[in-house]
N, CA, C and O atoms as CSV, one atom per row, in Angstrom:
chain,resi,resn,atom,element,x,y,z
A,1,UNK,N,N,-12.755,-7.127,-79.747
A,1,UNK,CA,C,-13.665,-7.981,-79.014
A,1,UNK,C,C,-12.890,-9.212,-78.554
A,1,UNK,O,O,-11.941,-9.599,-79.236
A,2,UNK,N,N,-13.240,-9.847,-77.439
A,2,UNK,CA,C,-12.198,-10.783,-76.885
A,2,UNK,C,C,-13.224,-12.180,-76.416
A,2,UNK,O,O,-14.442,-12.064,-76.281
A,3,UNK,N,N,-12.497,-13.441,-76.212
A,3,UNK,CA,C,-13.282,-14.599,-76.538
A,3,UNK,C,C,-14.760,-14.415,-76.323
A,3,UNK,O,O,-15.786,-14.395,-77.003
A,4,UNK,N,N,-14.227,-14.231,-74.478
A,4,UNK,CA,C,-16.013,-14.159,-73.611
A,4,UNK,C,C,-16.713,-13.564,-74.643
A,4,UNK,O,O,-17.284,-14.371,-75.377
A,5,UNK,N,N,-16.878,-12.065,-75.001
A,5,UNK,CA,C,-17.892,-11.524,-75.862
A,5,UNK,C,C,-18.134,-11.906,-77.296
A,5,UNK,O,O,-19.237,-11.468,-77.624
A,6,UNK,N,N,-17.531,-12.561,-78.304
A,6,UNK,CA,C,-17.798,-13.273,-79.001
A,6,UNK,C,C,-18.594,-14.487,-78.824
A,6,UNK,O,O,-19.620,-14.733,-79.458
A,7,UNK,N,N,-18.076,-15.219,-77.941
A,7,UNK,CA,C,-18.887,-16.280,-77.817
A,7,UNK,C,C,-19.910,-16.799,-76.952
A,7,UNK,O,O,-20.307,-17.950,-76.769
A,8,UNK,N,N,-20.369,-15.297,-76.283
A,8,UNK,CA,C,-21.507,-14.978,-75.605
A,8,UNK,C,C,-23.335,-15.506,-76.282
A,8,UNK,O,O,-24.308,-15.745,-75.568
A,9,UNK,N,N,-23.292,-15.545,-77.573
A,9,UNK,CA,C,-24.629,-15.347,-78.085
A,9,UNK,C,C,-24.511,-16.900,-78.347
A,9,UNK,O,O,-25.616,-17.443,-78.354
A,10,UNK,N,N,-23.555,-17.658,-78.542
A,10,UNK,CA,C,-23.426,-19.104,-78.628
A,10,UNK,C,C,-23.685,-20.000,-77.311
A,10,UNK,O,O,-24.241,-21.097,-77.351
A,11,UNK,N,N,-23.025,-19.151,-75.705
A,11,UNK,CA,C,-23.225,-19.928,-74.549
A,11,UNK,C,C,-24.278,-20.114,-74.407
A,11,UNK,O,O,-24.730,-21.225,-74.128
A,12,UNK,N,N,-25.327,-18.524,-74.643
A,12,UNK,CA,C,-26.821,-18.095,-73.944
A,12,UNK,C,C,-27.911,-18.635,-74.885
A,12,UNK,O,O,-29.068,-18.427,-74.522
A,13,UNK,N,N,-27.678,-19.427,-76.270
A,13,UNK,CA,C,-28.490,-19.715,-76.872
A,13,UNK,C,C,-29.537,-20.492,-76.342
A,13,UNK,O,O,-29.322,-21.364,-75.500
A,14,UNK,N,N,-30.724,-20.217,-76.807
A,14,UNK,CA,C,-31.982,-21.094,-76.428
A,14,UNK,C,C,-32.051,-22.195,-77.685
A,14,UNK,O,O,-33.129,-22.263,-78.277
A,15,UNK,N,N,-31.168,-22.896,-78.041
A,15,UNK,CA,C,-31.156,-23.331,-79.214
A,15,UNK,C,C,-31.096,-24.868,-78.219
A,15,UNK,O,O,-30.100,-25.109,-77.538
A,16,UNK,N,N,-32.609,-26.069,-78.274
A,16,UNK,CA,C,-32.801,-26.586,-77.716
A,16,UNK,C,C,-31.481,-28.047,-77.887
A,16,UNK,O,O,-31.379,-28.847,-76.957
A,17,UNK,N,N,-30.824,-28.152,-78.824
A,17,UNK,CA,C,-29.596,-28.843,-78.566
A,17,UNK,C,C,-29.162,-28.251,-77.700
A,17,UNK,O,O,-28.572,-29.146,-77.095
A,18,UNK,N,N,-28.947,-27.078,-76.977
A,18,UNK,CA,C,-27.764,-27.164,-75.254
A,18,UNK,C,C,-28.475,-27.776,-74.512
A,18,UNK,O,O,-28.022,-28.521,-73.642
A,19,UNK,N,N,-29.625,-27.597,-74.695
A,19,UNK,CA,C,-30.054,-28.137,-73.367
A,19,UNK,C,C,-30.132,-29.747,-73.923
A,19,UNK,O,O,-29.773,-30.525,-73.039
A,20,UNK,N,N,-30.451,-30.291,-74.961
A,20,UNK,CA,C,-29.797,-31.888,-74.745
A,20,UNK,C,C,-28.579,-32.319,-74.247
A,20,UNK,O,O,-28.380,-33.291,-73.519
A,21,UNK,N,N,-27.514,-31.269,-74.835
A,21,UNK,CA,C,-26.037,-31.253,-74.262
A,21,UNK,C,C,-25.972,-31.367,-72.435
A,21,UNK,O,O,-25.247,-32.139,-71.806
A,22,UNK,N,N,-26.672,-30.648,-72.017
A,22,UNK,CA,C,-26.515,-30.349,-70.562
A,22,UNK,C,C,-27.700,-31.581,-70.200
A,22,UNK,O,O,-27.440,-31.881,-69.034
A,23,UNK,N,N,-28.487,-32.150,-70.506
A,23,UNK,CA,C,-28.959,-33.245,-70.002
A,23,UNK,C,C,-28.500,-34.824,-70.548
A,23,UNK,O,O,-29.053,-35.912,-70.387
A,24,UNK,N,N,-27.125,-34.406,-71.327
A,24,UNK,CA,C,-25.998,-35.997,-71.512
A,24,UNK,C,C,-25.094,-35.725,-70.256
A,24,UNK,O,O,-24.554,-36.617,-69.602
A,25,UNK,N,N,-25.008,-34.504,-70.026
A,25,UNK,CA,C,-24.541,-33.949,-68.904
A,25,UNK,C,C,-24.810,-34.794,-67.126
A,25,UNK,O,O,-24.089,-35.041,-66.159
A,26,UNK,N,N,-26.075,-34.964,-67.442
A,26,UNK,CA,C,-26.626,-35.130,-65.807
A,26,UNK,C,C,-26.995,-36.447,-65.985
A,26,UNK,O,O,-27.623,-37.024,-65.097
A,27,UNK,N,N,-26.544,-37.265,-67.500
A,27,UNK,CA,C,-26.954,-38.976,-67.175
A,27,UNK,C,C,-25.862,-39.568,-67.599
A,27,UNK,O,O,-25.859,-40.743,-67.965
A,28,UNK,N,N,-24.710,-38.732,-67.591
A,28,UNK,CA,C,-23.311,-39.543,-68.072
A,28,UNK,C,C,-22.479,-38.785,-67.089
A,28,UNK,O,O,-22.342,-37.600,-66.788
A,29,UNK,N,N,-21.880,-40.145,-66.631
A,29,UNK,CA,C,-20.174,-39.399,-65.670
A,29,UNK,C,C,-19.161,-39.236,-66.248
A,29,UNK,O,O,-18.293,-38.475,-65.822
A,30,UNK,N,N,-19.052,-39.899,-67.322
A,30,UNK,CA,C,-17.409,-39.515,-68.300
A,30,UNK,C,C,-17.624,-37.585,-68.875
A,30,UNK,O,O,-16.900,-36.590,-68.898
A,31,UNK,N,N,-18.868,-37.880,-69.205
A,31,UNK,CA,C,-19.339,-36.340,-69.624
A,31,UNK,C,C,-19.103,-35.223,-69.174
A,31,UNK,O,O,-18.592,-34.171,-69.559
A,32,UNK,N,N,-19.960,-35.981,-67.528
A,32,UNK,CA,C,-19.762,-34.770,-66.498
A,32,UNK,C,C,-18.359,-34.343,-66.252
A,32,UNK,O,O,-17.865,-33.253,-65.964
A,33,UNK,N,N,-17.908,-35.428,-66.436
A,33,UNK,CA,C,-16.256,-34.965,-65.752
A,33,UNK,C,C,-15.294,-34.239,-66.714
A,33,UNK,O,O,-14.141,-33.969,-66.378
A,34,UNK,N,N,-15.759,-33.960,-67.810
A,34,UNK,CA,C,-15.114,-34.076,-68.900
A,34,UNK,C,C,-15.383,-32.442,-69.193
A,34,UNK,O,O,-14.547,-31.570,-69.431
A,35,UNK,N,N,-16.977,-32.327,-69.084
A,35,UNK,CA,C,-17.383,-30.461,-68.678
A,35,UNK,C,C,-16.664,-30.060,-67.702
A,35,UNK,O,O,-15.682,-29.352,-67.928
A,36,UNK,N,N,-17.020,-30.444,-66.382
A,36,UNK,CA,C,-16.165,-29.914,-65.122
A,36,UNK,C,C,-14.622,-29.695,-65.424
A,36,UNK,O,O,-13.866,-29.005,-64.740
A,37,UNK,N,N,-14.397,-30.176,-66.201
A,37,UNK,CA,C,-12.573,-29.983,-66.420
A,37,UNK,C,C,-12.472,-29.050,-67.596
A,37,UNK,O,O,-11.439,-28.473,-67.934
A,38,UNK,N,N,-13.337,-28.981,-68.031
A,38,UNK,CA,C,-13.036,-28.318,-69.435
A,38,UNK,C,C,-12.208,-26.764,-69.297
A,38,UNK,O,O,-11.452,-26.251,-70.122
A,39,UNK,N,N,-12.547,-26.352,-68.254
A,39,UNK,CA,C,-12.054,-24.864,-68.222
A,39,UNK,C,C,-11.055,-24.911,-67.636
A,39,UNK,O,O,-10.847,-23.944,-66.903
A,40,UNK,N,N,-9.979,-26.029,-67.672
A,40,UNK,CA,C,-9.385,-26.091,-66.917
A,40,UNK,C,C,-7.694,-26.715,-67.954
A,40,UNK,O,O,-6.488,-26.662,-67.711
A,41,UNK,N,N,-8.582,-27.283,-69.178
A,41,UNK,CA,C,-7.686,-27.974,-69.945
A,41,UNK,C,C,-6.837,-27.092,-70.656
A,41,UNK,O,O,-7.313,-25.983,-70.896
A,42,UNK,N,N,-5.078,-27.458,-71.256
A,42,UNK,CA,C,-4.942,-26.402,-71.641
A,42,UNK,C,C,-4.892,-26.843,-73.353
A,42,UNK,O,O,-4.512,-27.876,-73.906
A,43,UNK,N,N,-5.621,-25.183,-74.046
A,43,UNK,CA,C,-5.744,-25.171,-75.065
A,43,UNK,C,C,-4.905,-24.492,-75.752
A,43,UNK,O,O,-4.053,-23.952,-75.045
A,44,UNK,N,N,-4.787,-24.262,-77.098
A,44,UNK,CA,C,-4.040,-23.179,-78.200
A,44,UNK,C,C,-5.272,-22.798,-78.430
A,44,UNK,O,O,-6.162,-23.560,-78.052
A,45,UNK,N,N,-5.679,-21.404,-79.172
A,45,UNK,CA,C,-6.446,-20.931,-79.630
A,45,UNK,C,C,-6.270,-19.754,-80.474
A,45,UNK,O,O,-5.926,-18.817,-79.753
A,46,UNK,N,N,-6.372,-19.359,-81.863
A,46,UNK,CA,C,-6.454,-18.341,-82.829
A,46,UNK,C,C,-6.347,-17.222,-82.221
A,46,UNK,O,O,-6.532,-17.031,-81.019
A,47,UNK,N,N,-6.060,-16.481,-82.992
A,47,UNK,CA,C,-5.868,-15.062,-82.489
A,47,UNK,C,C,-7.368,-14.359,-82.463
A,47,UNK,O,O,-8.267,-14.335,-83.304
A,48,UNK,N,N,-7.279,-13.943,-81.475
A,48,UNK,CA,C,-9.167,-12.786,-80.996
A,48,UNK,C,C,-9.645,-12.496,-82.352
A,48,UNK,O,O,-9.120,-12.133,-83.405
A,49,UNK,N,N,-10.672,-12.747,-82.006
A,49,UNK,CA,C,-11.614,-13.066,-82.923
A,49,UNK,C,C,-12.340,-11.541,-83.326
A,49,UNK,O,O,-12.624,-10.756,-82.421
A,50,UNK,N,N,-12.581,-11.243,-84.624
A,50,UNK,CA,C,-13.607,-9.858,-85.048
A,50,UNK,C,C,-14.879,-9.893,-84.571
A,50,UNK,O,O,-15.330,-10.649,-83.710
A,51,UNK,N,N,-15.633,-8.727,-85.396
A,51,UNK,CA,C,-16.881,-8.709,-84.874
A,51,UNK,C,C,-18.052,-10.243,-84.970
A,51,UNK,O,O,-18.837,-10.653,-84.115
A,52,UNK,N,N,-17.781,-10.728,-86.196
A,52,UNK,CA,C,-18.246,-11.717,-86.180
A,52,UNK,C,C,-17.188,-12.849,-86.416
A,52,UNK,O,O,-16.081,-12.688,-86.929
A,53,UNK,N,N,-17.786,-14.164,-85.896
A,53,UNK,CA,C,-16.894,-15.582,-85.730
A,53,UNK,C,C,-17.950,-16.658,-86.243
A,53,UNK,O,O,-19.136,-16.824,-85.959
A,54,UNK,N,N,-17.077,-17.331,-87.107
A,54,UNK,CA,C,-17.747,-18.860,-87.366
A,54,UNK,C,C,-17.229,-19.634,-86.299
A,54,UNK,O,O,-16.107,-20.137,-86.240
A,55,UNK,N,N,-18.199,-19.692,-85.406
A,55,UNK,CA,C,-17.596,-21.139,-84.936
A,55,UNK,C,C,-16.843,-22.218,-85.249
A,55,UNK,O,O,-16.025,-22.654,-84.439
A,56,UNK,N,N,-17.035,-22.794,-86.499
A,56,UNK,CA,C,-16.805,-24.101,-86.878
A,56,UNK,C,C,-15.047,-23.898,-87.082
A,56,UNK,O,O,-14.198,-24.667,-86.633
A,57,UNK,N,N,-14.777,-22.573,-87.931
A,57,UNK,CA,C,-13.470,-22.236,-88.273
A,57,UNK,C,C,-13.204,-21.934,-87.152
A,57,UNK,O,O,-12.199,-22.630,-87.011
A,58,UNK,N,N,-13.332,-21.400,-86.179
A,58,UNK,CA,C,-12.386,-21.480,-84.659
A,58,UNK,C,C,-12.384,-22.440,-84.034
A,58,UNK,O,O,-11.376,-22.484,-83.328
A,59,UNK,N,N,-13.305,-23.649,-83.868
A,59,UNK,CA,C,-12.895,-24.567,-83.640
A,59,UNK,C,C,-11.788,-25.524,-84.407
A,59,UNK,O,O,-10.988,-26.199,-83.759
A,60,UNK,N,N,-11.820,-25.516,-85.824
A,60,UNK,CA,C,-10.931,-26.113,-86.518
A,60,UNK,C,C,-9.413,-25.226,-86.644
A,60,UNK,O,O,-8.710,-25.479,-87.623
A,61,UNK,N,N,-8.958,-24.239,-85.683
A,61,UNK,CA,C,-7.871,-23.411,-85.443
A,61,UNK,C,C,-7.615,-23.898,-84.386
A,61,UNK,O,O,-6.388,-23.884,-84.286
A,62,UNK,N,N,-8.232,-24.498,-83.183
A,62,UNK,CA,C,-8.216,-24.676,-82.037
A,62,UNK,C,C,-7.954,-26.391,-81.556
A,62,UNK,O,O,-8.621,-27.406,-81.755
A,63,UNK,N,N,-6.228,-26.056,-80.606
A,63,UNK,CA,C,-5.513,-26.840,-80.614
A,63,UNK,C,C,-5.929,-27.917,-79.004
A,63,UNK,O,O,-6.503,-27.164,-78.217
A,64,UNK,N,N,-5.858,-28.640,-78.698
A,64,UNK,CA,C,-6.612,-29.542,-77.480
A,64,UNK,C,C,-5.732,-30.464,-76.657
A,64,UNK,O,O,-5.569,-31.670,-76.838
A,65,UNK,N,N,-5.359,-29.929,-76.007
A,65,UNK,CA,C,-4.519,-31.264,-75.346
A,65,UNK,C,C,-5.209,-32.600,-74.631
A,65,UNK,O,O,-5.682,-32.526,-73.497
A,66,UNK,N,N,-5.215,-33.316,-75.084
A,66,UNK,CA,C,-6.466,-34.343,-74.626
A,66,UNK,C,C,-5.547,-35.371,-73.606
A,66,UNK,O,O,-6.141,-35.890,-72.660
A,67,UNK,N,N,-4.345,-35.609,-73.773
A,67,UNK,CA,C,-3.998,-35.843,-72.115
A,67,UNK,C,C,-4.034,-35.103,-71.494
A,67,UNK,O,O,-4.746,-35.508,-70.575
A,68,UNK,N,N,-3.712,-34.081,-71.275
A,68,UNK,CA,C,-4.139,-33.083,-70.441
A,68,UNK,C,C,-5.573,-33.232,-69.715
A,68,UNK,O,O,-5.606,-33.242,-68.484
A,69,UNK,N,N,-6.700,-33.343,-70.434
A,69,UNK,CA,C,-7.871,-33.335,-70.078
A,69,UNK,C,C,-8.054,-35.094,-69.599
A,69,UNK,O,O,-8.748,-35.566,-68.699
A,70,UNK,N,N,-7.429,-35.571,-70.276
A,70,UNK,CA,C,-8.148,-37.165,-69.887
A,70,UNK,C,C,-7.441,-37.289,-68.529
A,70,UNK,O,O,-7.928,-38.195,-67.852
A,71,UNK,N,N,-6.375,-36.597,-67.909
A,71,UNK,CA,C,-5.564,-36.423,-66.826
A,71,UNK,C,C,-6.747,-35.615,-65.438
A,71,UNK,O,O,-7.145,-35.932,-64.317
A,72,UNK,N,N,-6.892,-34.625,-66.256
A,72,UNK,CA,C,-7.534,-33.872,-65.590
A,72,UNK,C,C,-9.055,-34.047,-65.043
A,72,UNK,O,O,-9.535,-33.468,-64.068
A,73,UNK,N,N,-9.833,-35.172,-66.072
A,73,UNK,CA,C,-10.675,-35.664,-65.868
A,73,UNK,C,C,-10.670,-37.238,-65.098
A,73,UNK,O,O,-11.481,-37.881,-64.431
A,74,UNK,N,N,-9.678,-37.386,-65.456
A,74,UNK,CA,C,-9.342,-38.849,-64.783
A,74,UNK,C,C,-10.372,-40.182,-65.753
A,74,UNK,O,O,-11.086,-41.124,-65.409
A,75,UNK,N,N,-10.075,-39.776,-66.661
A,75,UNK,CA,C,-10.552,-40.670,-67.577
A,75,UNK,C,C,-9.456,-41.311,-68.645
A,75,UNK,O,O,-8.336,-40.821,-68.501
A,76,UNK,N,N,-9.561,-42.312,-69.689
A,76,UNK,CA,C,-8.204,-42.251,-70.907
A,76,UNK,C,C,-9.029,-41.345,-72.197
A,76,UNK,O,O,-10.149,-40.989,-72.562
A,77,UNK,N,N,-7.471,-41.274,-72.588
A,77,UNK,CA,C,-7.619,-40.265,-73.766
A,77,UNK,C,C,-8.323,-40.568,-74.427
A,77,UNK,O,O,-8.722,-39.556,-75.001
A,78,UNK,N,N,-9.051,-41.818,-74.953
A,78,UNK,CA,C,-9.997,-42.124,-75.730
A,78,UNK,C,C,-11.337,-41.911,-75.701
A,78,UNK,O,O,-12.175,-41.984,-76.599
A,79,UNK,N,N,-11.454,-41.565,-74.238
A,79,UNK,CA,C,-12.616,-41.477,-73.411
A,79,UNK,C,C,-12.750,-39.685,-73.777
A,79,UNK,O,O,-13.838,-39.170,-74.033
A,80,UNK,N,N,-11.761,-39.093,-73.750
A,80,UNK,CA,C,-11.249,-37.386,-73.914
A,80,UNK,C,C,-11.872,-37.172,-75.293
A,80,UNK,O,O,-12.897,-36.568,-75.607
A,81,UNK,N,N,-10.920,-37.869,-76.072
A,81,UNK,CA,C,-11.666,-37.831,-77.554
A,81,UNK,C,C,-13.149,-38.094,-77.898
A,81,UNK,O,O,-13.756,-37.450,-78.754
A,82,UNK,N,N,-13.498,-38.745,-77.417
A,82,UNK,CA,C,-14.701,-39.253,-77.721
A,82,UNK,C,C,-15.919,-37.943,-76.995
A,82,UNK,O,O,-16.889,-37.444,-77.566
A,83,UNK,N,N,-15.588,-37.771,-76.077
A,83,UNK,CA,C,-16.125,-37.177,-75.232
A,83,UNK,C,C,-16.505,-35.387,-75.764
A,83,UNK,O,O,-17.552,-34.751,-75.648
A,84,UNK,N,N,-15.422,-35.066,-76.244
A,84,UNK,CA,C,-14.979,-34.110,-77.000
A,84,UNK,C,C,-16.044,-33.907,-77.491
A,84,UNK,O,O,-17.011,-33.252,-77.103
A,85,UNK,N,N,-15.805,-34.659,-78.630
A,85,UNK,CA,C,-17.007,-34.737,-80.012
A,85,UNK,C,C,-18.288,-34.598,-79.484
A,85,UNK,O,O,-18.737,-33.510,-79.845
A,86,UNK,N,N,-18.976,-35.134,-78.880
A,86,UNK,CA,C,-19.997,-35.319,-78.312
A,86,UNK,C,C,-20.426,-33.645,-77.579
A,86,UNK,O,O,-21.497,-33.039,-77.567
A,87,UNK,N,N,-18.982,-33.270,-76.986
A,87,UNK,CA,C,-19.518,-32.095,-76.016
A,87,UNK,C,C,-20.041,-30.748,-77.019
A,87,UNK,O,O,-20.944,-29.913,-77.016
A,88,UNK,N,N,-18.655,-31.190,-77.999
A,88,UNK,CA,C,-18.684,-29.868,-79.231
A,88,UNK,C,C,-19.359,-29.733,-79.780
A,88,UNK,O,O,-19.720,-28.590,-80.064
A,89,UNK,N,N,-20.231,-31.351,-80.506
A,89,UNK,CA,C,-21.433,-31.008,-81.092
A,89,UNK,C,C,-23.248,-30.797,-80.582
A,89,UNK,O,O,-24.412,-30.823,-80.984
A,90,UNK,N,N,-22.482,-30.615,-79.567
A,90,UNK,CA,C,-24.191,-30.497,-78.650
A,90,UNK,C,C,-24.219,-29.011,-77.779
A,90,UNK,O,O,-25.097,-28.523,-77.069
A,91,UNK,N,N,-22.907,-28.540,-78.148
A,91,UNK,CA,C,-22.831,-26.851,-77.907
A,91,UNK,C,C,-22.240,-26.484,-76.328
A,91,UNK,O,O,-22.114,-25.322,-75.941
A,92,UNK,N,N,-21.853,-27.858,-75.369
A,92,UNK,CA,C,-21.696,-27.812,-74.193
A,92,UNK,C,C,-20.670,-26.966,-74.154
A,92,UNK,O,O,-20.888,-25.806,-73.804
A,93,UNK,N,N,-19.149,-27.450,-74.562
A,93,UNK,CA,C,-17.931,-26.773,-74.840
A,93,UNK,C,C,-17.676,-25.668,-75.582
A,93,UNK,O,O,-18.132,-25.750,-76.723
A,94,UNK,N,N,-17.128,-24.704,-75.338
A,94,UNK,CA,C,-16.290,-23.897,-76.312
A,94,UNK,C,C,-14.893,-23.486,-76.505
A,94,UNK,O,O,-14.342,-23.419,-75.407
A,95,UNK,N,N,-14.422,-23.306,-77.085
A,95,UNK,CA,C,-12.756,-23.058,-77.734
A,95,UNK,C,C,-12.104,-22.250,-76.455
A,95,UNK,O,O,-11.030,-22.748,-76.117
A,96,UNK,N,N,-12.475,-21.215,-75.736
A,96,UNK,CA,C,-11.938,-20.840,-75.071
A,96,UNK,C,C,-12.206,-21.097,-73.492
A,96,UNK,O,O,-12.025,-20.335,-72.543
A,97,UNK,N,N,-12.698,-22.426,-73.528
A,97,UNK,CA,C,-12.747,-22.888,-71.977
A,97,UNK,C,C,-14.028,-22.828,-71.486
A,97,UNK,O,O,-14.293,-23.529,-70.510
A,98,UNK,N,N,-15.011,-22.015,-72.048
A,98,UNK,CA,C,-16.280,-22.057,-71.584
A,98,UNK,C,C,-17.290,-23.068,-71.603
A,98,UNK,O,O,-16.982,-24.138,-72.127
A,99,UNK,N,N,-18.190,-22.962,-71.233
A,99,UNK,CA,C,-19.786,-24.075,-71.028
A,99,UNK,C,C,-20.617,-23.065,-71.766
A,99,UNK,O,O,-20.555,-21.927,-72.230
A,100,UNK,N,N,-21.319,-23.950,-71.644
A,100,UNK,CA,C,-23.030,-23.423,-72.333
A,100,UNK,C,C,-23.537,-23.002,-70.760
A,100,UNK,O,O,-23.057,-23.516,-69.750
A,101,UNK,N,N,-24.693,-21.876,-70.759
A,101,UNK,CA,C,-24.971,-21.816,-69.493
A,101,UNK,C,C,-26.198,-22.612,-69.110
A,101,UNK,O,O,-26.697,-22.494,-67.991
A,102,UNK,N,N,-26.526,-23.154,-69.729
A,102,UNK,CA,C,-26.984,-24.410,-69.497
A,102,UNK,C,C,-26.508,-25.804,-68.875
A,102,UNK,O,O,-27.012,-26.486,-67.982
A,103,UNK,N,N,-25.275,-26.007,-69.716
A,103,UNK,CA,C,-24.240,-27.287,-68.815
A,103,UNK,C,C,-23.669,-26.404,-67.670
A,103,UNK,O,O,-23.456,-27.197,-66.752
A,104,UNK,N,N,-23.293,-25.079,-67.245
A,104,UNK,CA,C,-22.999,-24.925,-66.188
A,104,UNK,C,C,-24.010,-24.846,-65.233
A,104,UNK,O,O,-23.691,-24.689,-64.054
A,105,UNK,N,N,-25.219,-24.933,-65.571
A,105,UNK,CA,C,-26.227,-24.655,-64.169
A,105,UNK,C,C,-26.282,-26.690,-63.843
A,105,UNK,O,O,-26.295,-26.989,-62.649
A,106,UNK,N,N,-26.295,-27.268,-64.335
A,106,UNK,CA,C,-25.818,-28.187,-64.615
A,106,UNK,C,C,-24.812,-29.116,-63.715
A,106,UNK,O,O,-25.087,-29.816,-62.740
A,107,UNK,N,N,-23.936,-28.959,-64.169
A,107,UNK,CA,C,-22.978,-28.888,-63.187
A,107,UNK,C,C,-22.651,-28.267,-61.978
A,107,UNK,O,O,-21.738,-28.771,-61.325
A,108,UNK,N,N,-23.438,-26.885,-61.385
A,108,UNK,CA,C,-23.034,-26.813,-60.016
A,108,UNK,C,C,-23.969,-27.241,-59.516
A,108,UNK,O,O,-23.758,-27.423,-58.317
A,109,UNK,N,N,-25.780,-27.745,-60.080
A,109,UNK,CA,C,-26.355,-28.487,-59.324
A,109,UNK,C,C,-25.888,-29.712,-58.828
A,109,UNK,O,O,-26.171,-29.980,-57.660
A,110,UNK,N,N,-24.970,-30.819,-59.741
A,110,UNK,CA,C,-25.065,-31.810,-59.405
A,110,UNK,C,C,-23.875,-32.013,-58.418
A,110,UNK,O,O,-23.727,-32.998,-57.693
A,111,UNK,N,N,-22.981,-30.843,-58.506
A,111,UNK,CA,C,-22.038,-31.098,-57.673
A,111,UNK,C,C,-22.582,-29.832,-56.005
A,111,UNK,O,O,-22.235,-29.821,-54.824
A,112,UNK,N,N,-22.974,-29.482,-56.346
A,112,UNK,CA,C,-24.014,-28.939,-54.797
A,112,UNK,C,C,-24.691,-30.304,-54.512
A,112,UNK,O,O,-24.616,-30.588,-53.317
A,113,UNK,N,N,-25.333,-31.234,-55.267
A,113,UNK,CA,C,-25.777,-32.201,-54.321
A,113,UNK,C,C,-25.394,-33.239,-53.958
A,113,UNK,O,O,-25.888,-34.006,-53.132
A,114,UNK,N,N,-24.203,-33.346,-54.745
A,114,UNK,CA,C,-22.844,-34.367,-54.491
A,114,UNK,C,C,-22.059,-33.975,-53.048
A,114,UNK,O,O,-21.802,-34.827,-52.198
A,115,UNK,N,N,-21.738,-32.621,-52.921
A,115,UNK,CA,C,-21.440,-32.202,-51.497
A,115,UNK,C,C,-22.392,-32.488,-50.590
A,115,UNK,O,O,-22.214,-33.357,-49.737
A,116,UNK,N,N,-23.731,-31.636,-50.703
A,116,UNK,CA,C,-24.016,-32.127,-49.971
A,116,UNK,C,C,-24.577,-33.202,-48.785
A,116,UNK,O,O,-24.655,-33.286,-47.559
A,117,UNK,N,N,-24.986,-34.136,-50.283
A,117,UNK,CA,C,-25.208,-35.615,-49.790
A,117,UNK,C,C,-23.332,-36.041,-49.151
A,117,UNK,O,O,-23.476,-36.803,-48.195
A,118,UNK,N,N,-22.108,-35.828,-49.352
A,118,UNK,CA,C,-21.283,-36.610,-48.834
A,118,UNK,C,C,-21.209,-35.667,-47.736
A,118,UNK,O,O,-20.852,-36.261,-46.718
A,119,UNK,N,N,-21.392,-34.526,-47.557
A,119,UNK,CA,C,-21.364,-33.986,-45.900
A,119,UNK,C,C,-22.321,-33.977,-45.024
A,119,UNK,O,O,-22.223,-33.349,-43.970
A,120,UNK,N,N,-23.748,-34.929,-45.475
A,120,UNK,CA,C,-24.762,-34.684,-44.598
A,120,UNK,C,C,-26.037,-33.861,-44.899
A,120,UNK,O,O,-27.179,-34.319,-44.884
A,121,UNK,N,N,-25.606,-32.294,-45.239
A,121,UNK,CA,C,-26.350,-31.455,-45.203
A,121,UNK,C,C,-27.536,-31.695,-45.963
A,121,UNK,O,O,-27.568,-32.306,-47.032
A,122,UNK,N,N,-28.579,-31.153,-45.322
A,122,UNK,CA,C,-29.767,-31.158,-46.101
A,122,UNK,C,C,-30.277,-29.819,-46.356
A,122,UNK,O,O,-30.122,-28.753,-45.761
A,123,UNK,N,N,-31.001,-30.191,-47.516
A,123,UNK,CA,C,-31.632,-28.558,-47.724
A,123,UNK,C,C,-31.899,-28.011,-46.856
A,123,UNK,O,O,-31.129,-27.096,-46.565
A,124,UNK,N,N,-33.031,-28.220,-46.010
A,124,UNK,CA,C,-33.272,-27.244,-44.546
A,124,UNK,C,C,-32.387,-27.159,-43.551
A,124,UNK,O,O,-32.815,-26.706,-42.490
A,125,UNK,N,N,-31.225,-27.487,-43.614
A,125,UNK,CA,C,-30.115,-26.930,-42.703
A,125,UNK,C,C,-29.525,-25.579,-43.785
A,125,UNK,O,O,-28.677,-24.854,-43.266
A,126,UNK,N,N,-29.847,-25.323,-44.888
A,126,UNK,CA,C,-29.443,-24.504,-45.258
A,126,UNK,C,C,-29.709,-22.961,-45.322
A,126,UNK,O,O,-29.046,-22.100,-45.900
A,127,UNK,N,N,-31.029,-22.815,-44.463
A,127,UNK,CA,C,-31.723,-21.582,-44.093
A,127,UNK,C,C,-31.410,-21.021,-42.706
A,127,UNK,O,O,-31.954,-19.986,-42.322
């Protein structure tokens, strides 16, 4: 079994902390920027995981480059760290680069209306 499917039943949870996670999401910009980059940062990570995974122990295997991300986010590393914590314990982030699918619906709303407010477009030009 390989990350995605392991940590499938953790993204899709209805477990109403993501969705607090994904609404620190849509009232914080260090946050936002910090999700949006996340899949992007580079990590170390344990070797593939069995049928079942503790989270907590793959996260505590799991290595973070936080300049990397505070680079990538355009924030400082302190801001990375901090940010971190916050994302990990509210279920936004996961070890292998993923979102909750919650912080990702999330995030392409706010950046669909970030485009399109800086290009003009309005919803009904979109039909």
């Amino acid at each position: 079994m390989g990350w995605a499917e392991a940590l499938l039943p953790y993204r899709g949870s209805d477990d109403p902390q993501g969705f607090l996670g994904a609404a620190l999401l849509a009232q914080d910009q260090t946050l936002f920027r910090l999700a949006a980059t996340w899949p992007r940062v580079k990590k170390v990570l344990p070797p593939e995981p069995g049928e079942e995974i503790d989270l907590e122990k793959i996260w505590e295997q799991t290595r973070v480059d936080f300049d990397d991300w505070a680079e990538l986010a355009q924030v400082n590393s302190l801001a990375a760290i901090s940010g971190f914590q916050v994302l990990k314990a509210n279920g936004v982030v996961f070890p292998n680069g993923s979102l909750s699918y919650q912080a990702e619906a999330v995030l392409k709303r706010k950046a669909a209306s970030a485009f399109m407010t800086a290009t003009g477009i309005k919803g009904k030009d979109l039909k």
